[in-house]
Each structure stands twice: as structure tokens, then as C-alpha cells.
N, C-alpha and C positions, 0 to 999 in steps of 0.2 A: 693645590690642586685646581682652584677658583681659574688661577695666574696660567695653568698649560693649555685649560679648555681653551681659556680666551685666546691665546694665541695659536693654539691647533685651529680655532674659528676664524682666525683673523689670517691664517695661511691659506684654508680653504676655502674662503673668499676672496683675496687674492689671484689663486690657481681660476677659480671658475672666472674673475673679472678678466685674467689675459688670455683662457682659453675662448672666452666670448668675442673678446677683441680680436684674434687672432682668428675665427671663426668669419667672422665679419669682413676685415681683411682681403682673406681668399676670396668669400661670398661675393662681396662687392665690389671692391679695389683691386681682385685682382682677376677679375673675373676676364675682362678684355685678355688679359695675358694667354689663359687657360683656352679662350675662343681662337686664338690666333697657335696654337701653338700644332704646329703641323701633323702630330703624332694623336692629338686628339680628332680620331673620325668618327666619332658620335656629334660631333659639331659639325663635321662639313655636310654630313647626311641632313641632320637638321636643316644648315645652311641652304643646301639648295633643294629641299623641300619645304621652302620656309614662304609666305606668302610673297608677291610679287608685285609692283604696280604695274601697269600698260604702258606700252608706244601705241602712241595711235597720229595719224595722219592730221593736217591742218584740218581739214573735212568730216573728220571722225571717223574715217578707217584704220582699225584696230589691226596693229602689224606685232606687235608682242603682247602675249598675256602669261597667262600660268592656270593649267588645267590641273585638277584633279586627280589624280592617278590609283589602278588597283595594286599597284607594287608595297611588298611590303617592307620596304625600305626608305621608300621618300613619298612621302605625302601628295606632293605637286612638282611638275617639269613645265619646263618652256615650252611656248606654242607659235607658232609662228605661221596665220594662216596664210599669208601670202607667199610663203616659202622663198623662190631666187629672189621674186622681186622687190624683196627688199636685204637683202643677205649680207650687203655689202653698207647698209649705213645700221640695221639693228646689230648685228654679228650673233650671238650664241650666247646661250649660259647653259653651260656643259659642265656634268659632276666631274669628267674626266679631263677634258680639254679647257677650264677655267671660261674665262668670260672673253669678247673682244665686242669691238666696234662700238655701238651705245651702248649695252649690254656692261658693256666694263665705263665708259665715262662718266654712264650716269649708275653704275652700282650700289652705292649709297644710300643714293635717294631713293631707286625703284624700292631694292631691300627695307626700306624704312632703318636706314642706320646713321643719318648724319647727327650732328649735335644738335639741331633742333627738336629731331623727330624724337630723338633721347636726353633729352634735359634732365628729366629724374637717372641719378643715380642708382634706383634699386629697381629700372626700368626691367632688367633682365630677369628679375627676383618674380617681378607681380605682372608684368603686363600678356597679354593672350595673343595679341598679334602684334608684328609690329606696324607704326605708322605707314605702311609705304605710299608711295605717290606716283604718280601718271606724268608721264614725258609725252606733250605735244609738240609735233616736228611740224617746220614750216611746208612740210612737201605735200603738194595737191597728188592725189591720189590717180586720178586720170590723167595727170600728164606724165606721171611716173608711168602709167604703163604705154600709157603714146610714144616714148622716148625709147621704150624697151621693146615695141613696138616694129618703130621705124627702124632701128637697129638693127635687129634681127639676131640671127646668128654669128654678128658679126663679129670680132675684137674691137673694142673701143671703147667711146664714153660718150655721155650726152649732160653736158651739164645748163640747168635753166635758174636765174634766178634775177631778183629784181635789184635792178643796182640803185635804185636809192638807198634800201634800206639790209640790203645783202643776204635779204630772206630766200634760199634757195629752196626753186619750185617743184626740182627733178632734181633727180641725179642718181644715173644708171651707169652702171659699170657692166659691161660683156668678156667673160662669161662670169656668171656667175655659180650660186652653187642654195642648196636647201640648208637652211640651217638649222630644221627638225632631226634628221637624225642625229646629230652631234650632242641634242639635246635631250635626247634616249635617257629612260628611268632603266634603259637594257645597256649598262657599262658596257658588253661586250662587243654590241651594237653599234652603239658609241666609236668607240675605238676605230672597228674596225669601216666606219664610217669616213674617220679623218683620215687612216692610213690609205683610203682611194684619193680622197681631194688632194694629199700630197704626193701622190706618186703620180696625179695629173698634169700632162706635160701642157695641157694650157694655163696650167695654174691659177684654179677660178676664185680661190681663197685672194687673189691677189685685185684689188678693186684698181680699176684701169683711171678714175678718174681723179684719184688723190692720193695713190700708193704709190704711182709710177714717173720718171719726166722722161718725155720725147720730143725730139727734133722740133720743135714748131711750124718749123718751114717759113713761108710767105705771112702767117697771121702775125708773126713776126716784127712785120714790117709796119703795123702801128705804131709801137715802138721807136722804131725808124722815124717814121714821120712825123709825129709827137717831137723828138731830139730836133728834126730837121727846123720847126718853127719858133720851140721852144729855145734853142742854144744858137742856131745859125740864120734865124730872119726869115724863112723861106714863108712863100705865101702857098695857095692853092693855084696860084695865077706865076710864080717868077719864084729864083732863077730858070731858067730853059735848060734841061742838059743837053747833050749831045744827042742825039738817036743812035743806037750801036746796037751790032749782032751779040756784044765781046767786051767788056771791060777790062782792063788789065790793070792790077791795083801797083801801086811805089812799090818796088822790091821784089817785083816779081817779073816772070818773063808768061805765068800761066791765067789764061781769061777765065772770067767767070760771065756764064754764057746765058740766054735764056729760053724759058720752054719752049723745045720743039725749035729753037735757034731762030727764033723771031726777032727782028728788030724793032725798038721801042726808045721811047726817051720823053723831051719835053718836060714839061711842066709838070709840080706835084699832083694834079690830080689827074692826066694821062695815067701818071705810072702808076698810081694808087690804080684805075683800073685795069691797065693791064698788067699790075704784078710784077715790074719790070725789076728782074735782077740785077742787071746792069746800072740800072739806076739809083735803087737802094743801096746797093755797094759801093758806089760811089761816094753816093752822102754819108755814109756812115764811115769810109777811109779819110775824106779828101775836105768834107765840110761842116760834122761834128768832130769826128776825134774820138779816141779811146777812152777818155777820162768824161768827158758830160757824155758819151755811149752805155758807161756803166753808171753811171750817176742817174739818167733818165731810167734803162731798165729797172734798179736798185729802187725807184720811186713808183714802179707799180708794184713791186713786190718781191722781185728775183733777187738769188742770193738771203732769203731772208724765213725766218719761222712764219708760216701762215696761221693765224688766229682760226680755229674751227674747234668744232665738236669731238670732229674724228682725225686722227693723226696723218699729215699728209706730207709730202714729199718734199723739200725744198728746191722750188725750180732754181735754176743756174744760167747765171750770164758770166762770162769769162770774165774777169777780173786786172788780169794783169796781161800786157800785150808787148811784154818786154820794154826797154830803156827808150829812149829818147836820142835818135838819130837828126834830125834837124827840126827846123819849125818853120811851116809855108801859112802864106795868105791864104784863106781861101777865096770863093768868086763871086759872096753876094754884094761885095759892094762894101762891108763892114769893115775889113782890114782886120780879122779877126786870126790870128795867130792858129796855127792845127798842127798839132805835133804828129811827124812822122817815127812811127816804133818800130822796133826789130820786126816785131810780126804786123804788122799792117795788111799786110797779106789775108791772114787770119782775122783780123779788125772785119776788112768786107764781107766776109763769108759771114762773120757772127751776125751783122748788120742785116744780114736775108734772114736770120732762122735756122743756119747751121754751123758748124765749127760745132764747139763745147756747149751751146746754147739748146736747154732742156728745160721742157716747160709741165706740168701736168693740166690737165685736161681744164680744172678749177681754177687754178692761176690764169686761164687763159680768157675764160669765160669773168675773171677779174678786170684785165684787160681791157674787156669789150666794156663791162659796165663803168669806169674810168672815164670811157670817151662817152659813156650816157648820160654820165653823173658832172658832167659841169668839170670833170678831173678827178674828182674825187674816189677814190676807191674804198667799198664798206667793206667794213667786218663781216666777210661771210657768216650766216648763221644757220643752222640746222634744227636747233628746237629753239621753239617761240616761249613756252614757257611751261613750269612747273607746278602739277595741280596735286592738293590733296584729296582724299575718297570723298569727300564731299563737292569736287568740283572747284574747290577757292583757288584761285593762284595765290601760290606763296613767294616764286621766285621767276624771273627773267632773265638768262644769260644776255652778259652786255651786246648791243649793237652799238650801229653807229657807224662813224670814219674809219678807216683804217691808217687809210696811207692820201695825201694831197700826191699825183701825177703829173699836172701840169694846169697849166692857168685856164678858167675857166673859156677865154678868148682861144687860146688852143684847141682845146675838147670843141669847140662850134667849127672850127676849121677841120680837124679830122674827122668829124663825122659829118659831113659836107662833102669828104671824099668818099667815106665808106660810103656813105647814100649812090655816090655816082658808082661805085662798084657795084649796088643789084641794079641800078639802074640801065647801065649801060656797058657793064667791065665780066670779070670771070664771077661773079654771083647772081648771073641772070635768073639762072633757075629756084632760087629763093624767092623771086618778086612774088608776092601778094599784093591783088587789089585790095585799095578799103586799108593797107596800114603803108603806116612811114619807115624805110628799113635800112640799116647800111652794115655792112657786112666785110667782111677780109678773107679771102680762100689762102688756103697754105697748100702746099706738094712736100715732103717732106723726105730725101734722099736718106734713107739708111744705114746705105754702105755702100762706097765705090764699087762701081762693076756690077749693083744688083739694079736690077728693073723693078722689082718691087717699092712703093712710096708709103707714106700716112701721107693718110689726106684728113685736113684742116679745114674748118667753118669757124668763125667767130664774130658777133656780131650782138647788135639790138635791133628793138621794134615797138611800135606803139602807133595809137589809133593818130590818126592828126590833129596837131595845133594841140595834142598832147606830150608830157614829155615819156619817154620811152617807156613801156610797161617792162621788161625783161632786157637783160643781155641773157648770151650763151653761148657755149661752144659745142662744138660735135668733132670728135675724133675718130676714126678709123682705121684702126694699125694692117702697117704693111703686110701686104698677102702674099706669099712668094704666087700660088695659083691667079689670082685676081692681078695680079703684074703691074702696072703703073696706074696708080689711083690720083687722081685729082680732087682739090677742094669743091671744085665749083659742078665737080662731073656725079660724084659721090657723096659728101658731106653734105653739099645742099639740100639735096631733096630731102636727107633725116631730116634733118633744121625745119625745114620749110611742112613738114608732117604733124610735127611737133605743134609749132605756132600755128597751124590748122584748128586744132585741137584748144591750144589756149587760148584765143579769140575765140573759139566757136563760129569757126566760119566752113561753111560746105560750098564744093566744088563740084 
């Protein structure tokens, strides 16, 4: 009898030791399973009424938080008191529409869910809140709405940021859109919130300055002339081109003309001021070549994943220019070999800012910082760094280098040109007194047969006998209404409203 107790004791010890285990299990080990599991919406409710940490601006303007709510379904929603003007770099955290823009890059951390914040295993068992944390953005809060400002109603972008260290200062996309109602504790609200922004034929969910690539045009042609000293010799003073109304590239019998059929040529930093089509297209057919054309573009960044916070578009430079039909000298004097390809034709056209060549508004405003950085192009970055509710920083997303452009001896010759463009070329209307500024206007052709352009600004600036506080770009997409837009007619003056604003200087 002794001999069954014991073992009826020794079985229902046993039972209770694996159902304990097996309790534990679920509890703990398997608990992430059970949070993720799509069917359980007693988690997602919790989830996004679950504490939140902040965006807040370099300056301490507060652009996401999470308020308190009377619903009696989710505790707290997102808040977003600046609503558009920042729509397009915070995005949403919607019960119904999920997360986008910071809202989803940095989800983790705001949520307090990364492996740091959750080290204890039985975090989910015992703790009250969780850790979350505060996302500080590199963006000045005043110049963000000067940029959005200057802008206006317009289609476009305005991007500002410093190219040493790739901290960007703005960055406005038009249009945009509120990202409070999407973020409605009213699901139905919600909803019927996104199905207007989607069925809006401007499409303002769509951020113009890292979602999209357009034509470049003329800004282009830094680019250009970057290749021209860098691969083919060229000074700011020699070779001389021709002056022509009309270029006509190997292989063709069709010219590529320029604005308004102006005749231009001469020396590199003519043409840098007057934008001379004919001349860029030239250097980029007849005195780099197709292969250091794409190699130079590919070294500021085209063709390539851009390093950011928020997901952007990969600009593009054509690649391939068909085979190898013979090989000429070119005219500086080197004896330097320049393959002629099937499409060369298409070679000069790319060479201006058009053909296949698409840029987005951020790549461009990269560009410019390149020629401020010595060559150098940084890792764009969007937040500076990661604080917990006590204020400590815990983390910094990498900065730094991104990409070497061209030799530091380069970068002092093309922005020696850009200077002479607000100086004396198509960026007049950007000059300010009191700073040092060189700049590139672009016109950017759409589509054969339309009158409608983008117009193009890109450029830096900085006080003297210092080195540049910002590069930036300004875009303005084509208006069928507003009809032929220019860099230097249109984009300047945002640009120049802007850098008003970020010097703190009055007029």
C-alpha cells in the first residue's frame, strides 16, 4: 500500500512539475509568439494604447507625443501638434493604418521594446510601463517652417542641411497632409480619414523630397563639371569650347540647343554661369565619356541605397550607353582616349540633367554639400540621438562620410564656379550680403512638347573666411498653369528666404 502512495505521490509531482514548466513556457517563452500573433486583438489594442516616447525637434519642439484619451478602448493615441508640418519625416501611428515614417523606424525604441529596454525575461510578467524613449531630430524648428513657408502651395521640396556633418536642418515636402486623424482612437474616423489622402490626386502621402526622382536639369551639371576636372584636366580658366547656338553630338544629325537659343561657350566658369547646354554636352560626349560619367555620378551617390532614417528613392544615372563604336582623342592636350557608343547621343543629354537621369530633391542637396565638404559627401542624418525619460542619451545613429566625390583640389575649383553663378551667372537672385554663396540653377524639361519645367536651386553658404554652414536644394515641380519655371526665376528666391531665416539676417 506504502509502495502505490508513493508512486501515485511521485506521479502527481511529476504532472504538477511539467504543468508548471509548461505554464512558464507559454508565460514567458512564449509570450512574444502570442503578442505577435495577428488574431490576438487584445494586444494590438493594448499595443497602440500602450505608452509612447517623443519626437521632438533639435530645439525642443515637440512633433510626436501620445495623449491620453476618454475611449474606452485604447488608453492613449498619437498626437502630432504640428500636424502637416511635419507629416512627412514623423508619419503616423494608426490602430488601423500601422505605423510609417519615424513612427515605424524608430518603433521599438519609442514603444520601449528593443533588447535593451527588455533585458529581463519576465519584463512582460511584472513591469508597469514600458521603458520608452524620446527621438531628437537634427531639424531646427524655424527653419522647417521658413522652408514651408517660402514654398507655399507649391509642389516641391526644400531640403537644408549641413555638409560636414550631414545633419539635416529642414526638410519640407509640398503637399503634405495631417497625420492626427489617421491616428484617431475613432477607427472609423481613421479610415475613412486615409481613403481621402488616397484618393487625392496630388498625392500628399507622397513626401516630394525622398520618395520621388525628377529630371535634375542644369543642377546637373556639377556633376559635369566635377568629371570635367576630375577625369579630363579641365581648369576654371582652359579648355575654351567653341560658343554655339547648337551642339550636335557623334551620331546624330539633332542639336541640343540652349535657353531661349542663346549663344554661350568658352571657358569652365562662363558656362558654369551661364548654364550652357551646349557646352556641358559636349564635355560629357566628346571629353569625359560614358564610363568616368557614370563612375563620377555613382561617387556622389546615384544608382546607389542612400543611408537615412526614412526610406528614399534611389536617384539614377544611366548606366549603360550601348557598345563601343571607335575611340577619339579628346582636346585638352592629354591624348586621353574617349570612347564613342551607340547612344552618345543620349551620353549629352544625360551630361545636362536629362535622358534617364533622376535625382530626388535629398540626393541633390547631397551634391551641393560634396562641393562644400572638401568632396566629401556625409551620411545624411535625421535624428541626432536617443534619450531615455530621464533625459540620458543612450544611442546615436551613425554619422559621418558617406561617399569621397572628388578630390579635395576639385571641390575648391567647382565651388569657385558656383560662387561665380550667384555672383554674376543665372543665381543672381540668391545673393546675400554678409554671406559667401555658390549655387547651380536647373530648368528641367518633362516631356517633349510641354512648356511646363521643374525648376532647380542647389547650392551652399556660410559667413566668410568660414567654411560653409549648409548646403541645400529647392525643388519646384512642373506646373502645367505656371508654364516654364526656371531655377534662377523661381527656386532662388525660396532658397534665399530660407538662408534669410538661418543666418538671422533682415532685409
Amino acid at each position: 500500500m506504502n509502495v502505490r502512495i508513493r508512486r501515485l505521490g511521485i506521479g502527481l509531482l511529476l504532472g504538477y512539475l511539467l504543468l508548471f514548466a509548461q505554464l512558464n513556457r507559454v508565460q514567458v517563452y512564449g509570450a512574444q509568439r502570442l503578442v505577435e500573433d495577428p488574431t490576438n486583438a487584445r494586444v494590438a489594442i493594448e499595443a497602440f494604447g500602450a505608452p509612447r516616447g517623443r519626437i521632438a525637434t533639435a530645439d525642443g519642439v515637440v512633433v510626436a507625443e501620445s495623449l491620453s484619451t476618454e475611449s474606452s478602448r485604447f488608453d492613449r493615441q498619437r498626437h502630432y501638434p504640428h500636424g502637416v508640418l511635419y507629416a512627412h519625416l514623423t508619419g503616423y501611428h494608426s490602430f488601423t493604418s500601422g505605423v510609417a515614417g519615424l513612427e515605424s523606424t524608430y518603433d521599438e525604441v519609442l514603444g520601449g521594446r528593443t533588447a535593451e529596454q527588455r533585458a529581463d525575461p519576465l519584463y512582460d510578467l511584472f513591469a508597469a510601463d514600458p521603458e520608452t524613449a524620446d527621438v531628437v531630430l537634427t531639424i531646427n524648428h524655424a527653419l522647417q517652417q521658413a522652408a514651408a513657408t517660402a514654398l507655399g502651395d507649391r509642389e516641391g521640396a526644400v531640403v537644408m542641411l549641413d555638409p560636414a556633418t550631414g545633419n539635416v536642418l529642414a526638410l519640407w515636402s509640398s503637399p503634405s497632409y495631417d497625420p492626427n486623424p489617421l491616428s484617431s482612437v475613432d477607427t472609423t474616423a481613421a479610415n475613412e480619414a486615409r481613403s481621402v489622402l488616397l484618393a487625392d490626386p496630388t498625392n500628399p502621402l507622397l513626401p516630394r523630397a525622398t520618395g520621388e526622382i525628377f529630371a535634375p536639369g542644369s543642377t546637373f551639371k556639377v556633376v559635369t563639371a566635377t568629371a570635367a576636372v576630375e577625369t579630363a584636366g579641365f581648369t576654371l580658366d582652359l579648355p575654351l569650347l567653341n560658343e554655339t547656338d547648337g551642339y550636335v553630338p557623334p551620331l546624330t544629325n539633332r542639336a541640343i540647343t540652349n535657353y531661349g537659343g542663346s549663344t554661350c561657350g568658352g571657358d569652365l566658369r562662363e558656362n558654369m554661369r551661364a548654364s550652357c547646354n551646349t557646352a556641358f554636352a559636349q564635355i560629357g560626349a566628346e571629353y569625359v565619356g560614358p564610363y568616368a560619367m557614370v563612375a563620377i555620378a555613382e561617387g556622389f551617390g546615384f544608382n546607389q541605397s542612400l543611408p537615412f532614417d526614412l526610406p528614399v528613392a534611389a536617384s539614377n544615372f544611366p548606366d549603360d550607353f550601348g557598345k563601343v563604336l571607335s575611340m577619339v582623342t579628346d582636346e585638352t592636350g592629354q591624348d586621353t582616349l574617349i570612347p564613342v557608343v551607340e547612344d552618345t547621343p543620349l551620353l549629352a543629354q544625360a551630361s545636362i540633367g536629362q535622358y534617364e537621369v533622376a535625382a530626388t530633391p535629398l540626393q541633390m542637396a547631397l551634391v551641393a554639400a560634396a562641393v562644400a565638404n572638401n568632396g566629401n559627401v556625409p551620411r545624411p542624418r535625421l535624428v541626432d540621438e536617443i534619450r531615455d525619460q530621464s533625459g540620458q542619451v543612450i544611442s546615436r545613429p551613425e554619422s559621418g562620410l558617406w561617399l569621397e566625390a572628388m578630390e579635395p583640389a576639385t571641390a575648391a575649383l567647382v565651388a569657385e564656379g558656383m560662387r561665380g553663378v550667384v555672383a554674376e551667372g543665372t543665381a543672381r537672385r540668391l545673393d546675400i550680403d554678409g554671406l559667401v554663396m555658390g549655387a547651380k540653377t536647373g530648368t528641367a524639361q518633362v516631356a517633349a512638347g510641354q512648356i511646363a519645367t521643374h525648376a532647380w536651386l542647389v547650392g551652399f553658404a556660410g559667413l566668410p573666411n568660414q567654411a560653409p554652414a549648409v548646403a541645400f536644394a529647392v525643388f519646384v515641380a512642373a506646373d502645367q498653369e505656371a508654364g516654364e519655371q526656371t531655377g534662377g526665376r523661381v527656386a532662388a528666391p525660396i532658397a534665399r528666404e530660407v538662408l534669410l531665416e538661418l543666418f538671422n539676417i533682415s532685409e
